[in-house]
C-alpha positions in Angstrom: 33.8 7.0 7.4 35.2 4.0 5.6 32.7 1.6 4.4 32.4 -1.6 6.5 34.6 -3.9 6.0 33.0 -7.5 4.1 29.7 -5.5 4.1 26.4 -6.8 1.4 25.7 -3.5 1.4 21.9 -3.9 -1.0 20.8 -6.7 1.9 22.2 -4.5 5.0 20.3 -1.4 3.2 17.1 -3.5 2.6 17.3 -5.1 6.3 17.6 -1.7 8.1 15.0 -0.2 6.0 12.5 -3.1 7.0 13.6 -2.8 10.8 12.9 0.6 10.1 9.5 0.4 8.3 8.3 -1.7 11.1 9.5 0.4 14.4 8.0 3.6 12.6 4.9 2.1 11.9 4.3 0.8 15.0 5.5 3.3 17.3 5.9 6.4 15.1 9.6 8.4 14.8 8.9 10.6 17.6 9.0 7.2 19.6 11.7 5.3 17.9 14.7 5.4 18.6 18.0 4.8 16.4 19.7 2.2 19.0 16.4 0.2 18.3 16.5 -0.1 14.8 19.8 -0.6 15.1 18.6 -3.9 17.4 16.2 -5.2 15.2 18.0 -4.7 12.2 20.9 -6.3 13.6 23.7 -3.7 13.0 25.7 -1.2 15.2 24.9 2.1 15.3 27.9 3.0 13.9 27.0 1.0 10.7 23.5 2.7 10.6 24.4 5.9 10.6 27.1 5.1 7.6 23.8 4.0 5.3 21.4 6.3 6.3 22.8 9.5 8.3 20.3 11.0 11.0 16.5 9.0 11.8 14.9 12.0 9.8 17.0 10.6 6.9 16.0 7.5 7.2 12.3 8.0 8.0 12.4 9.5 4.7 14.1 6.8 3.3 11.6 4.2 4.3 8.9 6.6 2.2 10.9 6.9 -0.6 11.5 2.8 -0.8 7.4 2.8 -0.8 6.8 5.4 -2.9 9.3 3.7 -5.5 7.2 0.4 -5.1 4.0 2.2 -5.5 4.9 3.7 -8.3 6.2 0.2 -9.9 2.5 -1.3 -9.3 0.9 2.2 -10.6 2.9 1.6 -13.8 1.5 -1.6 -14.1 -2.1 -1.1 -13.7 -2.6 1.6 -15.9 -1.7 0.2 -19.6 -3.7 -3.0 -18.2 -6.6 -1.0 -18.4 -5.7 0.9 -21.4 -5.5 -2.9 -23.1 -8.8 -4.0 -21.1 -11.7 -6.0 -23.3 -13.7 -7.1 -20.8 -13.5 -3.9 -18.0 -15.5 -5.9 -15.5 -12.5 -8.0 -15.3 -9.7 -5.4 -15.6 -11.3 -3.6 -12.6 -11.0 -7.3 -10.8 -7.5 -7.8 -11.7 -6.5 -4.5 -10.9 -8.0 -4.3 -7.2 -6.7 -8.0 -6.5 -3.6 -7.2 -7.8 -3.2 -3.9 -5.5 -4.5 -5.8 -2.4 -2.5 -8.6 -2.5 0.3 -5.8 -2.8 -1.0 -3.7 0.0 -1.0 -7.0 2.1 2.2 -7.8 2.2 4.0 -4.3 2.5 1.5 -4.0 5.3 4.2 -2.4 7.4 5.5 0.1 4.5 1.5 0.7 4.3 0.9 1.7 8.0 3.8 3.9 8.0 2.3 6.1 5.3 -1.0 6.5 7.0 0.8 7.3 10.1 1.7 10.6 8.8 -2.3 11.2 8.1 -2.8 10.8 11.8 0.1 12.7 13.2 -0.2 15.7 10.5 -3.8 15.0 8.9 -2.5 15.0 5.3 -0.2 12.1 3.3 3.4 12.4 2.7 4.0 15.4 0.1 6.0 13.1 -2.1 3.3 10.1 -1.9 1.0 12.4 -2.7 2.1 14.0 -6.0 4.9 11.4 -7.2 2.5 8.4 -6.6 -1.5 9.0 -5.4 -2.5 12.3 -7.7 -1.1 10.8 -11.3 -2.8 7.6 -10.5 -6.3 8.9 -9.7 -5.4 11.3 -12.8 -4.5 9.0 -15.2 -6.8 6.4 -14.1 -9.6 8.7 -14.3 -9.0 10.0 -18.0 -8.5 6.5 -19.0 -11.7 4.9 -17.3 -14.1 7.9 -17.7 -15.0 7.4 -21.5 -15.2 4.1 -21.3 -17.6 4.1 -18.0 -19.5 7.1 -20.1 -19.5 9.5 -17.1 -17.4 12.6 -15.8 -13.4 12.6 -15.5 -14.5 14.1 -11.9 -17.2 11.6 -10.8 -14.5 8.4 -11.9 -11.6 10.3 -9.9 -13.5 10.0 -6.7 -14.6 6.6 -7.2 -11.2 5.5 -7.7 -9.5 7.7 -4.9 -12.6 5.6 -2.7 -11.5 2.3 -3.7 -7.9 3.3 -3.0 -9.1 4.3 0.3 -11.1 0.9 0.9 -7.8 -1.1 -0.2 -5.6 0.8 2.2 -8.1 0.5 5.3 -9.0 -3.5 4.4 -5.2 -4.1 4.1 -4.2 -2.6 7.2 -6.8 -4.7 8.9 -5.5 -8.5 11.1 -6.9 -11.6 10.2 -8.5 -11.9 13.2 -10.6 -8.2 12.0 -11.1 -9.1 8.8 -12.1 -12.5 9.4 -15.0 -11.3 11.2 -15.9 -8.7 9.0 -16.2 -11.2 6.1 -17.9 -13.9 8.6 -15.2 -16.4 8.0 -14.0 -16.5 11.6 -11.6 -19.7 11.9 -11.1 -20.0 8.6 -6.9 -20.0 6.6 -5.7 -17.0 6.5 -5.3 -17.1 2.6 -8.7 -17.9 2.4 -9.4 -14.7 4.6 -8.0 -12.6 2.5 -9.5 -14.2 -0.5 -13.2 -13.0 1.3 -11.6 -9.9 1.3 -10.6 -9.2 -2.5 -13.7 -10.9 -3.4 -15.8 -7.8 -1.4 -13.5 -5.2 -2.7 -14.2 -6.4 -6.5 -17.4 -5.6 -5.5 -17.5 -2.6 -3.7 -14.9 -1.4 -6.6 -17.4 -2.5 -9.6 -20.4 -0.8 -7.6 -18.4 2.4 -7.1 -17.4 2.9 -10.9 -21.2 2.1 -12.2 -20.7 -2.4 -13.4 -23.1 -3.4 -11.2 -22.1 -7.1 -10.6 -23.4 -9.1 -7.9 -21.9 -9.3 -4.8 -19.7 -12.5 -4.1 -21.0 -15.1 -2.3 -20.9 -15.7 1.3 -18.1 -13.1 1.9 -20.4 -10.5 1.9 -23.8 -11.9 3.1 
């Protein structure tokens, strides 16, 4: 098939792959149909299947587009740590920096739990390209300096990552009442948020710092 005619090809590729990210999420492939990504992304299904072949294609697609992105903010966070002075404050950077990015590819997010609930394990790439060298490298890199096991720091990181993912996935409305800021902005919500996973994140790797303020009372 001959490529469509007048065609941005990088912002037709990104817009089905959002349509995508979101119908999957929601609904899960089994339940989503190709005529109604096709609808929300605003293409035929002619042009959808020129991008991205079959649905199991594209499903994969939309993981790989994550797992890329995941593995940008991995790169980041690790030689920011291995830089660190002040750890306390490393730790705080890195866990803001991953919520706020866990936030807004909330969809992208979703979808890669989703395939915890419907097979009880994480995609097979996510899982070695992105989640296993993190809580790897991490680990090696934070043990020595938080004087205890390679082991013991693994888990506590793999718990934080857990704690980021379930907080992220979370509506305002939920997390608003779980950090007892009920009618309050929404950035301000999520502020409450970050603020009580610094301080889960610091208790769980040993830098006992006091709990933020109201958030958490």
């Amino acid at each position: 098939m001959s490529r469509p005619i007048h065609a941005d090809a990088s912002a037709t590729r990104r817009r089905i792959l959002q349509a995508s990210s979101d119908l999957f999420s929601r609904r899960g492939q089994g339940s989503t149909t190709m005529r109604q990504i096709a609808s929300q992304a605003g293409v035929s299904l002619a042009m959808l299947s020129h991008y991205f072949g079959s649905k199991t294609d594209l499903y994969q697609s939309c993981i790989d587009a994550m797992v890329e992105e995941l593995q940008e903010l991995r790169l980041t966070l690790v030689p920011a740590f291995a830089e660190a002075r002040d750890l306390p404050r490393a730790i705080e950077i890195a866990v803001r920096q991953s919520y706020a990015f866990a936030r807004s590819h909330r969809s992208a997010v979703q979808l890669l739990m989703r395939t915890v609930l419907d097979t009880g394990e994480l995609d097979p790439t996510h899982r070695e390209q992105v989640l296993i060298p993190f809580l790897d490298q991490g680990a090696a890199l934070l043990g020595p300096l938080l004087r205890q096991s390679v082991d013991v720091t693994r888990l506590a990181l793999l718990s934080i990552n857990y704690l980021i993912i379930r907080f992220a996935l979370n509506s305002t409305e939920e997390a608003a009442h779980i950090t007892r800021t009920v009618g309050a902005d929404p950035k301000d919500v999520d502020a409450a948020v970050a603020d009580y996973l610094v301080a889960a994140a610091r208790a769980l790797l040993g830098q006992n710092a006091p709990p933020p303020g109201d958030a958490c009372d």
